[in-house]
C-alpha positions as CSV (number, residue, x, y, z in Angstrom):
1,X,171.7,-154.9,-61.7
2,X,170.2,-153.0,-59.3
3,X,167.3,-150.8,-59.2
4,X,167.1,-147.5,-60.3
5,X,164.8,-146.0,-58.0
6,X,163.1,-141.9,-58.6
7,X,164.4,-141.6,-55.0
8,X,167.7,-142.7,-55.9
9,X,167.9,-140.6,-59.0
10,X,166.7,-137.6,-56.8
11,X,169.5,-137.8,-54.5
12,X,172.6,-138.1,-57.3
13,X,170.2,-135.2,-58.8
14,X,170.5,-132.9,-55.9
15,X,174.5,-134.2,-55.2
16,X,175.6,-133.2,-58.7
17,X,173.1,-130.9,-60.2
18,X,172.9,-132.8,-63.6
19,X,169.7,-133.3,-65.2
20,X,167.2,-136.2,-64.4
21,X,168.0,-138.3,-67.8
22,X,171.8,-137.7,-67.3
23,X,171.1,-139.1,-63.4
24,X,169.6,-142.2,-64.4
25,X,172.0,-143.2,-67.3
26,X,174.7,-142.7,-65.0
27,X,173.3,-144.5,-62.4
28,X,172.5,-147.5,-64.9
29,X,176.1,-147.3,-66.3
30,X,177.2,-147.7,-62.7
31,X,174.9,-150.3,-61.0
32,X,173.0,-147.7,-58.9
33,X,176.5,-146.4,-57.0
34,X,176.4,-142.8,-56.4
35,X,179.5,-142.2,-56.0
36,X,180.9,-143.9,-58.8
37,X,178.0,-142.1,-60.8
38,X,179.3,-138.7,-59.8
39,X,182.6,-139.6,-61.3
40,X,180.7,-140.8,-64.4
41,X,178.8,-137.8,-65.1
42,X,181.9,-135.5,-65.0
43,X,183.8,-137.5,-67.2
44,X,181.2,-138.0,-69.9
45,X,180.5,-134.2,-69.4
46,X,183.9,-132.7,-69.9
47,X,183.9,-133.6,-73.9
48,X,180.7,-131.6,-74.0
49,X,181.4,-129.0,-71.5
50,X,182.5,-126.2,-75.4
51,X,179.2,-127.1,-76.6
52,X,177.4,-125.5,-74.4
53,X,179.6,-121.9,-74.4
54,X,176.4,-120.8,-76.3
55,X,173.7,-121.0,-73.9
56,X,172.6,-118.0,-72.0
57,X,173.4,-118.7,-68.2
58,X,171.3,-116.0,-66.4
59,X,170.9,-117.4,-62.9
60,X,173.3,-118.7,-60.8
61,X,174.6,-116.9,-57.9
62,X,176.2,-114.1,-56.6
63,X,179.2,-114.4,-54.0
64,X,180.7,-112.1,-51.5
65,X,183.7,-111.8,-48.9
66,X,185.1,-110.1,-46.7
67,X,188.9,-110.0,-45.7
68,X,189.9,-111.3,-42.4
69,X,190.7,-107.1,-41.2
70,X,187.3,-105.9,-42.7
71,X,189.2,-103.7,-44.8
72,X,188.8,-105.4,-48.2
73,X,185.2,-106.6,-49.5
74,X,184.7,-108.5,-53.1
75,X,181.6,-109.9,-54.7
76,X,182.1,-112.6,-57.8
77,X,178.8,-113.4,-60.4
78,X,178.9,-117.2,-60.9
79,X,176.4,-117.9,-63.6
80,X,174.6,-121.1,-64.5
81,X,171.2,-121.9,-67.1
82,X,168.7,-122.8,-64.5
83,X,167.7,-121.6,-61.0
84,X,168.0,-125.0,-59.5
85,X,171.6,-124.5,-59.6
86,X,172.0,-122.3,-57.3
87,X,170.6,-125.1,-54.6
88,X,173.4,-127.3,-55.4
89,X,176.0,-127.5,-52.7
90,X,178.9,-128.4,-55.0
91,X,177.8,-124.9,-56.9
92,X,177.3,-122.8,-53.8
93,X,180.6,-124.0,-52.8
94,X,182.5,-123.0,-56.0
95,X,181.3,-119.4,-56.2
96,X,182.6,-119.5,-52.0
97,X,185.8,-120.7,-53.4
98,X,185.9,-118.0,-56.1
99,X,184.9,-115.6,-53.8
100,X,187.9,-116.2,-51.4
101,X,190.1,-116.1,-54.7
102,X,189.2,-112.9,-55.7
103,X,190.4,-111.3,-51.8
104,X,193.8,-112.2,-53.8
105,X,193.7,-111.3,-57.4
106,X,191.7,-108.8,-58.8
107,X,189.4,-108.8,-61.9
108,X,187.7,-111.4,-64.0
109,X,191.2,-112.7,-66.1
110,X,192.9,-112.8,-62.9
111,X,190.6,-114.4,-60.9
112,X,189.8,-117.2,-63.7
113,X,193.8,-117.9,-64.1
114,X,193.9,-118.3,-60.1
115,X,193.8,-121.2,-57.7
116,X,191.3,-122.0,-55.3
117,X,193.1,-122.8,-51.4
118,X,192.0,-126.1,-52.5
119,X,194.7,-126.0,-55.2
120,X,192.3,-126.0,-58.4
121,X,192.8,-123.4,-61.3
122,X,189.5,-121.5,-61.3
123,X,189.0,-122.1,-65.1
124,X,189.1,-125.9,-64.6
125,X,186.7,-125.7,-61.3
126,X,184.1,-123.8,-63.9
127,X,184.7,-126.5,-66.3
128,X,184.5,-129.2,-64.4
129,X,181.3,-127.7,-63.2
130,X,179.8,-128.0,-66.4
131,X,181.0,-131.5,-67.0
132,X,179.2,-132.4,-63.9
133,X,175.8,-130.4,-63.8
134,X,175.4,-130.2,-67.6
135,X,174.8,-126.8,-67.8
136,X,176.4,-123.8,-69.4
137,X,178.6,-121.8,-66.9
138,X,180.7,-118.8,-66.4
139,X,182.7,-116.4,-63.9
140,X,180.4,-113.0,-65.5
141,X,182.1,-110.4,-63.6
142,X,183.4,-109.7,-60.1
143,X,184.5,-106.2,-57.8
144,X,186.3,-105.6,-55.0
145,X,186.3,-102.6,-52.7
146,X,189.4,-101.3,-50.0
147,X,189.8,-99.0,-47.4
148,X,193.2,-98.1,-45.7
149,X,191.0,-97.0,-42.7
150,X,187.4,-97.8,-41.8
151,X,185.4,-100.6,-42.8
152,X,183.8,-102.4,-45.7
153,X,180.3,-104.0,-45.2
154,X,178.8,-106.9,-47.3
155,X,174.9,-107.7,-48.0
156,X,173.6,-110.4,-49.4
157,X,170.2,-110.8,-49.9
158,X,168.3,-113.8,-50.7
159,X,170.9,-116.0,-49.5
160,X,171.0,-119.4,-50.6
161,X,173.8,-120.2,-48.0
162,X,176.9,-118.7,-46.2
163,X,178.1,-116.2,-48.4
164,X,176.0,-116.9,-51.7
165,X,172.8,-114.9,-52.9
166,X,171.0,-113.6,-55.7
167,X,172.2,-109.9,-54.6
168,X,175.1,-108.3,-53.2
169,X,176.3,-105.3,-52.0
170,X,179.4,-103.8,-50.7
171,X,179.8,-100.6,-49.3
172,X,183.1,-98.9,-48.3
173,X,183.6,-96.6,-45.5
174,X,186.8,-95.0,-45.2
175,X,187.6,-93.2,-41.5
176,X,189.6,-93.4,-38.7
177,X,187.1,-93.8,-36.0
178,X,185.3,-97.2,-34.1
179,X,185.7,-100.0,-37.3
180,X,182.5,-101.4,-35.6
181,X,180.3,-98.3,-36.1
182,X,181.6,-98.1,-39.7
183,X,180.7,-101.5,-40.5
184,X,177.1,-101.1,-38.7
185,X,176.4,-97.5,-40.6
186,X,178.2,-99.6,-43.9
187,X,175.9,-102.7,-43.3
188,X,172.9,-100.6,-42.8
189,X,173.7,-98.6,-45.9
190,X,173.7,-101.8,-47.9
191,X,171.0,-102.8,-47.4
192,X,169.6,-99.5,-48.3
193,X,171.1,-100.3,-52.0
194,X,169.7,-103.5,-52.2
195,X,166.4,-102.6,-50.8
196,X,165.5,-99.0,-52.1
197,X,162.9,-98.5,-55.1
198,X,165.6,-97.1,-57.0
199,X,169.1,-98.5,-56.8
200,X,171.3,-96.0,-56.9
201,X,173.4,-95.6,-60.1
202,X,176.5,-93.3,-58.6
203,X,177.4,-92.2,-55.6
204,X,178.0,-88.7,-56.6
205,X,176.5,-86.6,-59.5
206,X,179.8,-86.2,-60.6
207,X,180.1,-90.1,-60.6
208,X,176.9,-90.3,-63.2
209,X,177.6,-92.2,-66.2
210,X,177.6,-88.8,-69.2
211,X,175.5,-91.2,-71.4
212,X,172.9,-92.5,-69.0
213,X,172.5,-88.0,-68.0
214,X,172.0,-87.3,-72.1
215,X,169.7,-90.4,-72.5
216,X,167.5,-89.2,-69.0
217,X,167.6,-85.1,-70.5
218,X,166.6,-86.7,-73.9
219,X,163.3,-88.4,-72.7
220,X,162.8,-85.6,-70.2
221,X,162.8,-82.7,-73.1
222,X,160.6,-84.9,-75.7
223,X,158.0,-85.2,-72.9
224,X,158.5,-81.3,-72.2
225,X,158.2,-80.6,-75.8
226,X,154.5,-82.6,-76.0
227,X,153.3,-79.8,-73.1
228,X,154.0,-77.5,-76.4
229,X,155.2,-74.3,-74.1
230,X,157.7,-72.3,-75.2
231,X,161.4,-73.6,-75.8
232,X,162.8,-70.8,-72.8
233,X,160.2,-72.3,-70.1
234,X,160.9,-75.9,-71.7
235,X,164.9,-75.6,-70.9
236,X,163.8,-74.1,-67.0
237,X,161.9,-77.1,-66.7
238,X,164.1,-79.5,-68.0
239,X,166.9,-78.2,-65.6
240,X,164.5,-79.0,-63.1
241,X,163.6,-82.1,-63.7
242,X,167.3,-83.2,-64.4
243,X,167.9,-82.3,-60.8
244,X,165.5,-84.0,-59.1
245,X,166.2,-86.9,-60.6
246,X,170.2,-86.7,-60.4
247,X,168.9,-86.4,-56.7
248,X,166.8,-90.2,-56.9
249,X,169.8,-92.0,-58.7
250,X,172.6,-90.6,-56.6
251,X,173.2,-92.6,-53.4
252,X,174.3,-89.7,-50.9
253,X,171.2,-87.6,-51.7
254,X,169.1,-90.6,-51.6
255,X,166.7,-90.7,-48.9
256,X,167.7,-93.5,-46.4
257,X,165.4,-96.5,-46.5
258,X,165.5,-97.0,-42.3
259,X,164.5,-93.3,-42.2
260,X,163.2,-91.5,-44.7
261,X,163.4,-87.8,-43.2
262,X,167.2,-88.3,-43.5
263,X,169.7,-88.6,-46.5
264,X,172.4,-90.7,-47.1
265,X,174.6,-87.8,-46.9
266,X,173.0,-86.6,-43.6
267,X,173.7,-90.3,-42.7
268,X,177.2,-90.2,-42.7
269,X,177.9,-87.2,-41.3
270,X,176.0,-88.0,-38.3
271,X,178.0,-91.0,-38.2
272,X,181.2,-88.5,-38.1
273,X,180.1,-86.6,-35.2
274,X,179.7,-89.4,-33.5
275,X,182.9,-91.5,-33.8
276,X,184.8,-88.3,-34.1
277,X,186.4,-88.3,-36.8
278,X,185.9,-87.7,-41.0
279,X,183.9,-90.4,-42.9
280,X,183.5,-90.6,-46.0
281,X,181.5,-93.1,-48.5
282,X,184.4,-94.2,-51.1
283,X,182.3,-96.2,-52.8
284,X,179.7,-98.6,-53.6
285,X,179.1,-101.9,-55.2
286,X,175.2,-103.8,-56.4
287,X,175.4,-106.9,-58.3
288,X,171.8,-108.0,-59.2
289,X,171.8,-111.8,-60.6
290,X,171.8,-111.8,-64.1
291,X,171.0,-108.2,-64.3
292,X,171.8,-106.9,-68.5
293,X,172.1,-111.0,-69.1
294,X,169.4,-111.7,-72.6
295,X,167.4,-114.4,-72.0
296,X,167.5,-117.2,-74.5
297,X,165.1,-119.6,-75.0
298,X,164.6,-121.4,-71.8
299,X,165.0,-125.5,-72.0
300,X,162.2,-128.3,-70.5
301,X,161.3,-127.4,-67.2
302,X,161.3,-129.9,-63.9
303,X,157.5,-131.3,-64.8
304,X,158.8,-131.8,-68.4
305,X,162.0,-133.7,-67.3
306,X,160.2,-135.7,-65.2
307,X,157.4,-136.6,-68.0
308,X,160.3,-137.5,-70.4
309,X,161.7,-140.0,-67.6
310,X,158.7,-141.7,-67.3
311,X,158.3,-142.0,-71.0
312,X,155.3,-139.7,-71.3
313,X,156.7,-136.6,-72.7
């Protein structure tokens, strides 16, 4: 039999994603052949793949493309349990794959009950995932964003390869003027979502979420009410308040992050002028990983997996 080596279980580890115990029993069970081990650990894994349905999957990655005409723009959430995921090649390239699936189909359902171009139903790449990496997985949510003119621009930040990162953002212009410009003023504005203090939470005021507005007047009039003045100068604050801070949330009135003395707003009608022609923000997508995912308890970590190998954990 031949000798199960830590280098050799490091590099099945890194092919497949699977955890270091899983790595060396398949590598025993296979007389050290990688290959063959890869094929071992999927099979073994698919009959355990519904077990793990209840484990939180917070990291992962986050995927975005854009159509061939730069009109069309979608980002996919592909989650997995543990960070170290997201290095895996095999899972970098199925959150690509789903990626380029949702150009086609739109929504979560859609997507799931789609083929990849390689031919593979996306619900059976996800499953097969977990087979293989032994970790609970799941397409979380996905968006896509269209212009009929003008451009949509894609950010990623913290890439972890072509087209994967732990944050994405899309950001459609509609106009008729130079595509290019668009896509510049749309990339730029991008990364002004990813990279402001406050993300934005609409792009209009109009656009606010009713509840989030009542929850934000709510905690502003309890801490106007502490000041104990009057209820008539506690409403002319309030009013106030509310303002200004429709004014941080909301994306055109944002100040823009590459120069602050200028709003988004301001932004894109400078941008009018000077491709000469309307242009107009339709809209605006930020997918943070695992962003409104609860935690569970988190499993051994790499220090404790490799203590339990060697038998002194």
């Amino acid at each position: 039999m031949a000798e199960i080596t830590a280098a050799l279980v490091k590099e099945l580890r890194e092919k497949s994603g699977a955890g270091m115990m899983d790595c060396k029993k398949a590598l025993q069970e296979n007389d050290g052949n990688v290959e063959t081990s890869m094929d071992w650990l999927r099979t073994k894994g698919l009959s355990k793949a519904a077990k793990k349905s209840d484990r939180a999957a917070a990291e992962g990655l986050v995927g975005g493309k854009l159509s061939a005409d730069g009109k069309t723009g979608v980002l996919i959430e592909l989650n997995a349990e543990t960070d170290f995921v997201s290095k895996n090649e095999t899972f970098q390239n199925a959150a690509r794959d789903i990626a380029e699936v949702a150009l086609t189909v739109e929504g979560v359902e859609a997507i799931a009950a789609a083929k990849t171009a390689k031919g593979e139903v996306v619900t059976d790449l996800v499953t097969n995932l977990i087979a293989t990496i032994g970790e609970n997985m799941r397409l979380r949510r996905s968006a896509r964003l269209s212009v009929s003119e003008g451009a949509v621009a894609l950010y990623l930040h913290n890439a972890q390869g072509e087209g994967v990162g732990r944050l994405g953002v899309l950001v459609a212009l509609e106009g008729a003027g130079d595509q290019a410009v668009l896509k510049d003023v749309g990339r730029k504005i991008a990364l002004h979502v990813a990279g402001t203090p406050t993300p934005p939470l609409a792009l209009t005021e109009g656009d606010l979420d009713p509840a989030a507005v009542e929850k934000e007047k709510k905690f502003l009039t309890d801490q106007a009410l502490e000041s104990g003045k009057p209820i008539g100068v506690v409403e002319k604050m309030i009013e106030g308040r509310i303002r200004k801070w429709q004014e941080e949330v909301v994306l055109l009135k944002q100040p823009f992050v590459m120069n602050p003395d200028q709003t988004i707003e301001q932004l894109i009608a400078e941008t009018a002028k000077a491709v000469g022609s309307s242009v107009s923000v339709k809209g605006f997508v930020r997918f943070a990983l695992g962003e409104g995912v609860e935690k569970g308890p988190e499993g051994p970590d790499f220090a404790t997996e490799v203590a339990q190998m060697s038998g002194k954990a």
